[in-house]
N, C-alpha and C positions, 0 to 999 in steps of 0.2 A: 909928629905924633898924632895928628888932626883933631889936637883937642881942640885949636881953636877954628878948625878950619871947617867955614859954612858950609861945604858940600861933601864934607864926612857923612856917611851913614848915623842914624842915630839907632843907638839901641838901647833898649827897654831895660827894666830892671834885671838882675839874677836872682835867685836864693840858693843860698849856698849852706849845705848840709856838714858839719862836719864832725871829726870824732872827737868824745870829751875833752882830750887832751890838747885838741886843737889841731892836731900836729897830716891830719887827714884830711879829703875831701869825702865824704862815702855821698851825696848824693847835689847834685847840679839843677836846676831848671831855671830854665829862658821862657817864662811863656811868651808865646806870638801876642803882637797887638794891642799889649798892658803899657800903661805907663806906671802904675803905682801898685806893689803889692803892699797891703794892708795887715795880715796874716797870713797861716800856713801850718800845716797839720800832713804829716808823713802819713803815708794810706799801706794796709799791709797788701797792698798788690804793687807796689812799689810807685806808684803814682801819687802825688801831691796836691792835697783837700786845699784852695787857694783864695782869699778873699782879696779884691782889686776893687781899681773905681767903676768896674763893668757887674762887679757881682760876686758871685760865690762859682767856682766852679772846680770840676778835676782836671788836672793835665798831668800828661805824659811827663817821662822826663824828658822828651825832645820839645816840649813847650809848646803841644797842640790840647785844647779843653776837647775832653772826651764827652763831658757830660754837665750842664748847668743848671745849678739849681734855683737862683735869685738873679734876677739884674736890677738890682740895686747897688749903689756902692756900700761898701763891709767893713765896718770900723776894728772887730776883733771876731774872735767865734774860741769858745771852749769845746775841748775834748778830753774824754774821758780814758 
């Protein structure tokens, strides 16, 4: 399984979107490069508003930052 195996790839967090009932996936993202998302805010261009220990930024849902707005790390962020 290479959970314990040292020369497994390591991969970074997910966030995983899904439907009220649980019972769906409706949206995925892997950002590149993160170790820790901190928060996370759905964007209506289907991209994800994402706060890490790098900062505030957008990513794709393929998990590339389109666009950053802070590099600092991000404890929470509100949206309206």
């Amino acid at each position: 399984d290479g959970e314990d195996d040292p020369n497994a790839a390591s991969v970074g967090p997910e966030l995983l979107e899904v439907s009220p009932d649980g019972n769906e996936i409706i949206a995925r993202v892997t950002p590149k490069s993160v170790k820790r998302i901190t928060c996370a805010a759905r964007l209506p261009n289907g991209n994800t508003l994402l706060g890490t220990e790098k900062g505030l930024a957008e990513y794709t849902p393929e998990g590339y930052a389109v666009k950053v707005w802070l590099k600092n790390a991000i404890s929470s962020i509100h949206v309206r």
